[in-house]
DRENMI-529066 format. One line per 4 residues: number of its first residue (from 0); their letters; for each residue y, x, z of C-alpha. Coordinates in Angstrom, 1 decimal. Each point is the difference from the previous one (the first is absolute). Layout:
DRENMI-529066
NUM = A = Y X Z ~ ...
***
This chain:
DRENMI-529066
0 = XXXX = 6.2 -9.2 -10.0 ~ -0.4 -2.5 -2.8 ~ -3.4 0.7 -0.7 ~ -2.1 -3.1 1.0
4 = XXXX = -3.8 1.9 0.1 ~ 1.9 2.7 2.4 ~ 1.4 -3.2 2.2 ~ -2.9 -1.5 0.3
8 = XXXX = -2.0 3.0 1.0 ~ 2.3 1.1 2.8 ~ -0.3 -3.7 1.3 ~ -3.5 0.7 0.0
12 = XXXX = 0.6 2.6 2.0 ~ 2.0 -1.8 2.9 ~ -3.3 -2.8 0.2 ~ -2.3 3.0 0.0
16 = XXXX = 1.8 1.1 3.3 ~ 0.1 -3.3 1.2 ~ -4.0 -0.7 -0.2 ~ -0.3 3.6 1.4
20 = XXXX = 1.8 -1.0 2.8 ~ -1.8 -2.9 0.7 ~ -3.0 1.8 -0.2 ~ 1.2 2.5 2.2
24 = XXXX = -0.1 -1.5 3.1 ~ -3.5 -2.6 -0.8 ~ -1.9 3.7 -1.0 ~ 1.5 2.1 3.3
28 = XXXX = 0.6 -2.8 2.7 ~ -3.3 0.7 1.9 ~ 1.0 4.2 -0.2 ~ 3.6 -0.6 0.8
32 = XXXX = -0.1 -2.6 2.4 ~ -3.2 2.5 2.2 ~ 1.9 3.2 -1.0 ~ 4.1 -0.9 0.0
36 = XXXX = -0.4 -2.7 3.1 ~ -3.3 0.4 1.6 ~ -1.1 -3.3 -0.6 ~ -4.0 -0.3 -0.1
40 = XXXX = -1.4 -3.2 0.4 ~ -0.9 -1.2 -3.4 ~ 0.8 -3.7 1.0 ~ 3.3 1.3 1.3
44 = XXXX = 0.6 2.1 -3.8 ~ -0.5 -2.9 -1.6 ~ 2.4 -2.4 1.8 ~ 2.3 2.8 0.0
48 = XXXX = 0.0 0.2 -3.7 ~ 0.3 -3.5 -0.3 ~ 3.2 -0.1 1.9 ~ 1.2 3.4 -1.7
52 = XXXX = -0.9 -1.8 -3.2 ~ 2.2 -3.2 1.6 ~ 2.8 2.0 0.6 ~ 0.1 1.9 -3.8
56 = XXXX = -0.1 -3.4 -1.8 ~ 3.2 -1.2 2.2 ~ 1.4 3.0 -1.6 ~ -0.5 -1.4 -2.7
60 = XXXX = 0.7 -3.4 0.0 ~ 3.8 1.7 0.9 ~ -0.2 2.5 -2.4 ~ -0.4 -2.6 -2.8
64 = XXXX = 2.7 -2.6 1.0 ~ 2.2 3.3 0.4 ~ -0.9 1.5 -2.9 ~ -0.8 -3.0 -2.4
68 = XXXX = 4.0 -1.0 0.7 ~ 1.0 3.2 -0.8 ~ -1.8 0.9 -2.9 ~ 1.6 -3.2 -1.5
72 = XXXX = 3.3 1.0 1.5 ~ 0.3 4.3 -0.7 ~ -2.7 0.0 -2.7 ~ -4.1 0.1 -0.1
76 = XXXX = 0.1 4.1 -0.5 ~ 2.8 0.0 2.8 ~ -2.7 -1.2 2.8 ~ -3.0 1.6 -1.1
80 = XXXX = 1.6 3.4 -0.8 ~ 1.0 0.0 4.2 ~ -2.7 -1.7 1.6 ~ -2.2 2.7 -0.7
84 = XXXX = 2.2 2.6 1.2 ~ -0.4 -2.3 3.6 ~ -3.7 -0.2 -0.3 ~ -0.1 3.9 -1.0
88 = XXXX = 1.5 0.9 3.8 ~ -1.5 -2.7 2.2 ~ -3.1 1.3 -1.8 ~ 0.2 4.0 0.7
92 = XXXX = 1.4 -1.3 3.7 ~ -3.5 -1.9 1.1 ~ -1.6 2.8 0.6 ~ 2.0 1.8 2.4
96 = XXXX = 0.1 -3.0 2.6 ~ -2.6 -0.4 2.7 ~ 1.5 -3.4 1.8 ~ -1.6 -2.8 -2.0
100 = XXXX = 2.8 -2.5 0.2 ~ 2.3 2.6 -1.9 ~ -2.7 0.1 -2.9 ~ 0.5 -3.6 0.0
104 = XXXX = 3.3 0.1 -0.7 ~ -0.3 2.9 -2.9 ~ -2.5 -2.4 -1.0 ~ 2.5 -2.7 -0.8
108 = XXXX = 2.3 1.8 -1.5 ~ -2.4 1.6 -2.5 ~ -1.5 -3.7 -0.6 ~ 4.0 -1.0 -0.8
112 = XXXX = 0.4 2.6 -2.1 ~ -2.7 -0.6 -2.5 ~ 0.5 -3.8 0.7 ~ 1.2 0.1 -3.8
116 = XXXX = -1.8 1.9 -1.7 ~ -2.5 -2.0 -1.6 ~ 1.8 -3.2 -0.7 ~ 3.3 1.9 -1.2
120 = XXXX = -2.4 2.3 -2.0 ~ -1.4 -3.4 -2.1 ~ 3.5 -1.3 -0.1 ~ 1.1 2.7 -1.5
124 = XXXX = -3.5 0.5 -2.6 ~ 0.7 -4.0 -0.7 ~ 3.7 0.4 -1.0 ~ -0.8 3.4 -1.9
128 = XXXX = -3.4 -1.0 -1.8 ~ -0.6 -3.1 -2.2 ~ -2.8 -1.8 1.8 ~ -3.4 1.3 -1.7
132 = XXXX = 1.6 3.5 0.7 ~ 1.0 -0.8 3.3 ~ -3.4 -1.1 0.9 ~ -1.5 3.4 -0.8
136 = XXXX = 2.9 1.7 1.7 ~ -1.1 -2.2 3.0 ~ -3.2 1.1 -0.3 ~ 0.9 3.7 0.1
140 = XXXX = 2.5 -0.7 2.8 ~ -3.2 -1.1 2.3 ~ -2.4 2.6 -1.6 ~ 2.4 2.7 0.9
144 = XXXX = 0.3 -1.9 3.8 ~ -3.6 0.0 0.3 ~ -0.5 3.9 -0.9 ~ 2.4 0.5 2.8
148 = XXXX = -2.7 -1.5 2.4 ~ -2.3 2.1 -1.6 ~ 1.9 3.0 0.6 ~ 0.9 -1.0 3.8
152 = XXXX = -4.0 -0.2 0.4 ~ -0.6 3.4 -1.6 ~ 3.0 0.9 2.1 ~ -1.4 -1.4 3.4
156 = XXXX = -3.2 2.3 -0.2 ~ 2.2 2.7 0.8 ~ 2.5 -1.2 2.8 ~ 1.9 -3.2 0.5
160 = XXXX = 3.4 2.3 0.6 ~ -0.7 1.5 -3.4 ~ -0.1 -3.3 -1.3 ~ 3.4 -1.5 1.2
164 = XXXX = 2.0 3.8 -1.1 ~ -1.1 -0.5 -3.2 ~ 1.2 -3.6 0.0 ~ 3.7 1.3 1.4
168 = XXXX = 0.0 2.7 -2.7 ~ -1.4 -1.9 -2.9 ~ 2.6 -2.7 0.9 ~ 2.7 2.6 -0.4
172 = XXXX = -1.1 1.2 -3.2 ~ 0.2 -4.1 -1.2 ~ 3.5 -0.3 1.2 ~ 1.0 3.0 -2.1
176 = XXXX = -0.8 -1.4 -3.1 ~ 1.3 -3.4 0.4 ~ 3.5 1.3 0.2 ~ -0.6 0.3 -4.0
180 = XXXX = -1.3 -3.9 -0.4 ~ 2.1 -2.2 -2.0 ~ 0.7 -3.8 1.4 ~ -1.4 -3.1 -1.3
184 = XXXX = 1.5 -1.4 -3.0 ~ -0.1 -3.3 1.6 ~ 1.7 0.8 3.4 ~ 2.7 1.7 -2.5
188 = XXXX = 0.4 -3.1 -1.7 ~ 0.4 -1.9 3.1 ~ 2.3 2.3 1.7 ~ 2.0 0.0 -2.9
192 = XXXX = 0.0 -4.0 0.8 ~ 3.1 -1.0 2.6 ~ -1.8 -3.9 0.0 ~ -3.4 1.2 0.6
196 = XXXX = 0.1 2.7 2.3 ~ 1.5 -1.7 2.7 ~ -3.1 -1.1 0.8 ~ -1.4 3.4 -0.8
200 = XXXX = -3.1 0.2 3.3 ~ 1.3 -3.8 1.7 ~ -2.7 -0.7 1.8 ~ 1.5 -3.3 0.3
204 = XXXX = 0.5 0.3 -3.6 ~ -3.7 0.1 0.2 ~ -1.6 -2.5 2.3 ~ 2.1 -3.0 -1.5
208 = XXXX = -0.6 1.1 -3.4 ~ -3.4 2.0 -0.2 ~ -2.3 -1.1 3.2 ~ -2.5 -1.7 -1.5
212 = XXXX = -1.4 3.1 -2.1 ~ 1.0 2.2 2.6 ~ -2.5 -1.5 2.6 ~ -2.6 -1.1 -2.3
216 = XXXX = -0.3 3.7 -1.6 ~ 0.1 1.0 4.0 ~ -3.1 -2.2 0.7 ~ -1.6 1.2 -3.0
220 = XXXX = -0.4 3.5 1.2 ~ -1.5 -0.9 3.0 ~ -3.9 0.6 -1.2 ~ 1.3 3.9 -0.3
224 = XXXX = 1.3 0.7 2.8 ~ -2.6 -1.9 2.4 ~ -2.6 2.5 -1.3 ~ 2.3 2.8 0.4
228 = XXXX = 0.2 -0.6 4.0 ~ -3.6 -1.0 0.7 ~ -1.5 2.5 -2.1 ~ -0.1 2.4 2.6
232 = XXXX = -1.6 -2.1 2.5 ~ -2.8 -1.2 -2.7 ~ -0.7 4.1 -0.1 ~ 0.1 0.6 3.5
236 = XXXX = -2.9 -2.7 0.7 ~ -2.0 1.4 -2.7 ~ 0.5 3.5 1.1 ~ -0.7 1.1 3.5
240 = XXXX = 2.4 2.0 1.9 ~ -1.7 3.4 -0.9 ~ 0.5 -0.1 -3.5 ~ 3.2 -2.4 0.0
244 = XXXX = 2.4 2.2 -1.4 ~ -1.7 1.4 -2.0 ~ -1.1 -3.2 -1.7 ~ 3.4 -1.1 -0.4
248 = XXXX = 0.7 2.9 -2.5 ~ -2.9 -1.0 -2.1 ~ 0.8 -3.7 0.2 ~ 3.8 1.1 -0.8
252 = XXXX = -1.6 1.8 -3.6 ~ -1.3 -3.0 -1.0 ~ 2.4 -2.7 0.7 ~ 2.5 2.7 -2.3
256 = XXXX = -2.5 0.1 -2.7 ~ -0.1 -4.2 0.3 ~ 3.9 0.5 -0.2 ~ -0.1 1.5 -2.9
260 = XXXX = -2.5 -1.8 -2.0 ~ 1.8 -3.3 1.1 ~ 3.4 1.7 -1.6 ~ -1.7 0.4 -3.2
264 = XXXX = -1.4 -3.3 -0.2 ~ 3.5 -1.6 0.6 ~ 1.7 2.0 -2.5 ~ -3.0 -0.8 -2.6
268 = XXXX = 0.8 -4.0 1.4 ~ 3.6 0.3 -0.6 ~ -0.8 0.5 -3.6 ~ -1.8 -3.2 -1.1
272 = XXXX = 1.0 -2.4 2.7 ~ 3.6 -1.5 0.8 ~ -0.8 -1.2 3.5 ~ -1.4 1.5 2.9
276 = XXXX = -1.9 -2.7 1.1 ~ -3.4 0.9 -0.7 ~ 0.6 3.6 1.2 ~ 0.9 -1.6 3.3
280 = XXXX = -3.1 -2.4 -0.1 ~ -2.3 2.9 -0.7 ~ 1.5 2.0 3.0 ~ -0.2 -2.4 2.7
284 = XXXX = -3.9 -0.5 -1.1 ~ -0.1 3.9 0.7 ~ 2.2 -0.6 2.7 ~ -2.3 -2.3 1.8
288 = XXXX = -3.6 1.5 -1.0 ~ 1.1 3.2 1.5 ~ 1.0 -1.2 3.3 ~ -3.3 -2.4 0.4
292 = XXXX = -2.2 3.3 -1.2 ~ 1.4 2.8 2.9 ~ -2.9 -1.0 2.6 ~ -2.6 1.1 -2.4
296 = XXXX = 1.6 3.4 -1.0 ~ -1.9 3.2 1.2 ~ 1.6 3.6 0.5 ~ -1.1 0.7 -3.4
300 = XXXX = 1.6 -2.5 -2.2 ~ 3.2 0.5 1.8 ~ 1.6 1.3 -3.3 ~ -1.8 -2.8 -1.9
304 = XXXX = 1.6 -2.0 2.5 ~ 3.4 1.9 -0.6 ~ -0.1 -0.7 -3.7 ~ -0.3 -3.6 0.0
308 = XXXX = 2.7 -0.3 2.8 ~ 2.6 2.4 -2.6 ~ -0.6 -2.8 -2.6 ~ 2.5 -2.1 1.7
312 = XXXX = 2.1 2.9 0.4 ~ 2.2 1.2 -2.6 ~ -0.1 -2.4 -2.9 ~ 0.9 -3.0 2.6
316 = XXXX = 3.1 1.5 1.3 ~ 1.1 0.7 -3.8 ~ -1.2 -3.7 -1.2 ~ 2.9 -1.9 2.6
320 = XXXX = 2.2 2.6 -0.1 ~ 0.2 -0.1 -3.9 ~ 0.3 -3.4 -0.4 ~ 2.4 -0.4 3.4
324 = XXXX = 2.5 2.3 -1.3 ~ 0.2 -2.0 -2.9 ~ 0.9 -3.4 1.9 ~ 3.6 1.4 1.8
328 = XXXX = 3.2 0.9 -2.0 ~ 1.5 3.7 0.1 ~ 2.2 -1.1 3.2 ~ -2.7 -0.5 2.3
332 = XXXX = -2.9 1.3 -1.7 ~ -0.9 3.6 2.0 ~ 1.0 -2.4 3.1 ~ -2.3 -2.4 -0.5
336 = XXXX = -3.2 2.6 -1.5 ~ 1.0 1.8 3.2 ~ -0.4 -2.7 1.9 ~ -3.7 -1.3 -1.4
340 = XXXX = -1.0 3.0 0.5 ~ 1.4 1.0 3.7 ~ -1.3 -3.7 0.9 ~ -3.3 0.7 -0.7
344 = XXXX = -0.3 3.3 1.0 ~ 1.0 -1.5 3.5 ~ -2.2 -2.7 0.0 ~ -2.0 2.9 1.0
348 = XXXX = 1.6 -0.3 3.3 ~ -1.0 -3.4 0.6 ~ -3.8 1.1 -1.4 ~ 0.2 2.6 2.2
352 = XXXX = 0.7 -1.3 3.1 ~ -2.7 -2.7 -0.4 ~ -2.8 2.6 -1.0 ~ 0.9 2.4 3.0
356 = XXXX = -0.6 -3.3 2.4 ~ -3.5 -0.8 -2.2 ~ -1.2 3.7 0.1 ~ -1.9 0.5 3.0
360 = XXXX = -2.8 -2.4 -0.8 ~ -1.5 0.8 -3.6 ~ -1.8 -4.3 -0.1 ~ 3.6 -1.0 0.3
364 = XXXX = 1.7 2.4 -1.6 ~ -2.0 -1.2 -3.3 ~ -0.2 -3.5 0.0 ~ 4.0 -0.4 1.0
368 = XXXX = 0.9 2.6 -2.9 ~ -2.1 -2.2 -2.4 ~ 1.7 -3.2 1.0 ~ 3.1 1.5 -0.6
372 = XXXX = -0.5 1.9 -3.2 ~ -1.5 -3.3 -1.2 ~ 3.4 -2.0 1.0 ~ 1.9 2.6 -1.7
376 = XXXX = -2.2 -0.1 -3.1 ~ 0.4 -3.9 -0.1 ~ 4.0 0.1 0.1 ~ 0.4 2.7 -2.7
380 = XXXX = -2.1 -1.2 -2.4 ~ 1.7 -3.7 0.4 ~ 3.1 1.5 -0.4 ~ -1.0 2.0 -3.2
384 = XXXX = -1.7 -3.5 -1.6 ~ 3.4 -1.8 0.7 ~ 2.9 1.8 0.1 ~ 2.1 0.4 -3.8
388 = XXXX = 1.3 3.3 -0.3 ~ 3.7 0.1 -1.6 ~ 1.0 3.3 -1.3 ~ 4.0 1.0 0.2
392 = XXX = -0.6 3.5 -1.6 ~ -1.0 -0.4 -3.2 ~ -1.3 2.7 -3.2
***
């Protein structure tokens, strides 16, 4: 299929089911975890989700290195075209296990399998799109993730096992029509290349080469993902345990709305600006004003609340991973978008683990998650005043 609207659309397609997914389990884990386990303690939920939550993002810290060498190695359409085939049956299989440690596991693998699929995705809208194109094509790509949230919400009013089916069979359905997709012209080029494609996914190639950018666009996407793992915890405080779940649903509406007005805003950004500095300054003020501003949230601006969390959602993620694409050759570059992205969707694990220890007492919990989303604030923007961006893939 040489058609690029039709290739960018089906890659749409593959982030939609990965935001669904990840939605999937943050909508349903109070259900499934009462209904599939017998779990009912909502203390004991919560730590339970964050370890479950642990546990995914390993997955895909693996997935990535796995998958980021061998989309440089077999080809970017290669890896995305069966890791959602994997995801489609660990998917469909969750719901059929009643031992919680085996729903880990199919936890993992699913979190391998769609390890790639947002940073091979922008790869591949990067090398196919010249970069004011690309930027809306990003755009899309996270618009069309964030209405998989919103369908997983819909989706979880009815029943959490209705919600991972149609995750397995919509995964399926994907798979099919990336059979059709052509390669990248650029991974053609390189392959074609004796000289270069020996060091085609090297991740020593890499890290002697490439560490610098890899890290610092690592560190940048920190502010993300630290309000992705507390997020839940801000709700549950401002909710009480009656109305918890379903709180979380209406909080989950409005964080997708923020999603996509921040989407919209990047791509308008990308038009009239060269850097992404100031986009990055402007979210870590947002950043930082919405973590201060939880304690005095009521029940009823929880979707206010939602919205102004979303803003650095969607148009964050595309900003770094935009601009980070642009920094690594062809050899190494799905590797080392992979790899950004895996690494900060794990430093959820580390987040994690240190909010599960803080949760218990609501004083604490606050004034240690300020401290640290104000550390975190402080290193990101010092590294987007100082550090020179140089750009190996040039339109």
């Amino acid at each position: 299929m040489k058609n690029t609207k039709w290739i960018l659309l089906i890659l749409c397609l593959g982030y939609f089911i990965d935001f669904y997914d990840l939605t999937v389990f943050s909508v349903s884990y109070v259900e499934m975890l009462k209904q599939q386990f017998g779990i009912l303690d909502s203390t004991k939920i919560q730590q339970t989700y964050y370890l479950i939550n642990n546990i995914q993002m390993g997955g895909i810290l693996v997935g990535a290195v796995l998958f980021g060498i061998l989309a440089d190695k077999l080809g970017r359409i290669t890896v995305i075209k069966y890791s959602i085939l994997l995801y489609s049956a660990t998917t469909i299989l969750c719901i059929f296990v009643d031992n919680i440690y085996v729903f880990m596991f199919l936890r993992f693998l699913a979190y391998l399998a769609l390890a790639s699929e947002f940073a091979v995705s922008s790869v591949l809208i990067v090398e196919f799109f010249p970069p004011k194109l690309a930027a809306w094509g990003m755009s899309l790509l996270y618009i069309l993730g964030v209405l998989g949230g919103v369908v997983a919400t819909l989706l979880g009013v009815l029943s959490y096992k209705v919600m991972f089916i149609f995750g397995g069979f919509a995964g399926l359905g994907i798979y099919a029509f990336r059979r059709v997709l052509e390669e990248s012209p650029y991974f053609i080029e390189l392959y074609m290349s004796e000289e270069r494609f020996k060091n085609a996914g090297s991740i020593t190639y890499l890290l002697k080469n490439y560490s610098k950018p890899l890290i610092l666009n690592f560190l940048i996407t920190l502010p993300y993902f630290f309000v992705i793992t507390v997020m839940f915890a801000l709700v549950k405080f401002i909710a009480s345990d009656i109305n918890f779940a379903s709180l979380v649903k209406l909080f989950l509406f409005g964080f997708f709305a923020g999603n996509i007005i921040s989407c919209i805003f990047s791509g308008i950004y990308n038009q009239y600006f060269k850097s992404p500095n100031l986009f990055f300054v402007v979210n870590i003020c947002i950043f930082l004003g919405n973590i201060f501003a939880y304690k005095y949230i009521s029940n009823d601006m929880i979707f206010i609340y939602g919205v102004l969390i979303g803003l650095i959602g969607g148009g964050y993620n595309i900003m770094w991973a935009q601009y980070a694409a642009t920094e690594f050759p062809t050899e190494v570059r799905s590797l080392a978008t992979n790899m950004i992205f895996a690494l900060g969707r794990t430093s959820s694990i580390f987040f994690g683990i240190i909010f599960a220890g803080w949760i218990t007492d609501e004083e604490y919990f606050r004034q240690n998650v300020n401290l640290l989303a104000i550390a975190v604030a402080v290193m990101v923007l010092l590294i987007v005043i100082f550090y020179k961006r140089k750009k190996v893939l040039v339109k």
